[in-house]
N, C-alpha and C positions, 0 to 999 in steps of 0.2 A: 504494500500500500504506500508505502515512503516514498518508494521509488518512482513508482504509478505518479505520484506529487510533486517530485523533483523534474519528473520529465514534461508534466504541464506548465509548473514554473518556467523551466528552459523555454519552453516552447514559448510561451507567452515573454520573454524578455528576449526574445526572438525576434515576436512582431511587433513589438515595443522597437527593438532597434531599427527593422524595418520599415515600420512607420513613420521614426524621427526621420531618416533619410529623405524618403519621399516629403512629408512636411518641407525638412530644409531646401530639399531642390525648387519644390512649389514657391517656397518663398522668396529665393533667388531669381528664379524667370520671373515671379512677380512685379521685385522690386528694379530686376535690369530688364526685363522684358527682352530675354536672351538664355540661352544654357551655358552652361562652364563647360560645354564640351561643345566644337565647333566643330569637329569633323572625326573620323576612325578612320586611321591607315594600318591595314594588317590587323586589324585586333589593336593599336597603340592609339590611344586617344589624342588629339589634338584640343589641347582647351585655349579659355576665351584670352587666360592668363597670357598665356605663350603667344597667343597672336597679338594681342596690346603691347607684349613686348619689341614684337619683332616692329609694330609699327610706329610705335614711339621713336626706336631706332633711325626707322624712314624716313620718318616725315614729321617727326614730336617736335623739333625745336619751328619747323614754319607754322606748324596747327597751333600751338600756345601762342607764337606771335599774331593769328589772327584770330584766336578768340579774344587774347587781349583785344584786341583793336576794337575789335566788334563790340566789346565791353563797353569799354572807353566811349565809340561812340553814341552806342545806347543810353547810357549814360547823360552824355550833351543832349540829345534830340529828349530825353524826359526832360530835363531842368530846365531848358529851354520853349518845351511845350509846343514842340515840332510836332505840327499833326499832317499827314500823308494820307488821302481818299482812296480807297478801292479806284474812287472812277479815274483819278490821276496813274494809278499804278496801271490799271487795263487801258489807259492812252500811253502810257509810254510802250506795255508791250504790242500795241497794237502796230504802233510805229515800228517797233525790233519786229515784228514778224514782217512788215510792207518793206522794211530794208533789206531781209533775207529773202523774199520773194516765194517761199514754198512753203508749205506746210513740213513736206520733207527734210526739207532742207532748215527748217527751227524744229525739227527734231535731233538731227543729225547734229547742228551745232549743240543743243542739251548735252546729248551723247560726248563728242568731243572732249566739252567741257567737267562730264563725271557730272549732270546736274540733274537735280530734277524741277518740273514747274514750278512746286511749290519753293524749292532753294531759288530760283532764279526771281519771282515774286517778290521775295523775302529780300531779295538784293539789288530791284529796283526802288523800293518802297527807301530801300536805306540809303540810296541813289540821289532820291528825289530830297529825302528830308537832310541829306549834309548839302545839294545845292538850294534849298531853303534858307541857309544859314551862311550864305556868303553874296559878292553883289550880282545878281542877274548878269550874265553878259550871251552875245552872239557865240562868241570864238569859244567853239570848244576846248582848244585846248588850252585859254587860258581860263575859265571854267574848273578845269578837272586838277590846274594847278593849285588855283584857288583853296582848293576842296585838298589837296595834299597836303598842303601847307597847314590849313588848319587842322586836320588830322592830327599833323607832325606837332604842331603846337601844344595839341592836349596832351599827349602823346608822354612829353618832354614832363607834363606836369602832373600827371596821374602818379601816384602813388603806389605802385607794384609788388606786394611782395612775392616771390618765385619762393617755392618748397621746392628743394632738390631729390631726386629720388635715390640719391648713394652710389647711382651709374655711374658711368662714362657715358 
């Protein structure tokens, strides 16, 4: 009869273990809305860990300088109370699509670009609201300097702290 007890026990801190497992994974994909395992080569797991590593590697120090930025200028366009219309954002891509001339061919530059509608919206909108914030002119290119320059200027004055992760 002990035994018969001991083996329901087992059993039951079994699926006690089993269960935690599953909870914790459910709670992972939850809260990253992703799995810690991105791929199986051979039976060898491939996790989310190992590829954020390899990609930080890549491309980590240009992606933190334009999240910074993006910060930064989100940032100006609230305190400044830069507002941006839907119907200005669908006039300006109205115009990007009549200057590429196809529908194929504003997909194909998406592509190009690694974009999708909804990032390239996202990056007109942020477009429109930094030339809101500098003086009108014709000349695009002096326009888009304009808009550098002031960038650069917040840029210079924003206060950064970087946490280093112990790499190289």
């Amino acid at each position: 009869m002990a035994k018969k007890n001991e083996e329901v026990i087992e059993l039951w801190v079994t699926w006690q273990k089993v269960a935690a497992v599953a909870l914790l994974l459910g709670l992972f994909w939850y809260r990253t809305n992703s799995w810690p395992v991105v791929a199986v080569v051979n039976g060898v797991p491939v996790t989310r860990f190992e590829l954020n590593q390899l990609m930080y590697e890549k491309v980590g120090q240009d992606a933190i300088e334009d999240l910074l930025t993006d910060k930064i200028i989100n940032q100006e366009i609230i305190s400044r109370r830069i507002k941006v219309t839907d119907g200005e954002v669908a006039d300006k891509l109205k115009n990007l699509k009549q200057q590429i001339g196809s529908e194929e061919g504003y997909q194909q530059a998406l592509a190009i670009q690694g974009m999708t509608e909804a990032q390239l919206l996202g990056r007109i909108k942020l477009q429109l609201a930094l030339e809101k914030m500098v003086d009108p002119s014709t000349d695009s290119a002096k326009l888009q300097q304009a808009v550098g320059d002031l960038v650069q200027s917040w840029r210079e004055k924003a206060i950064v702290w970087r946490v280093t992760s112990g790499q190289k």
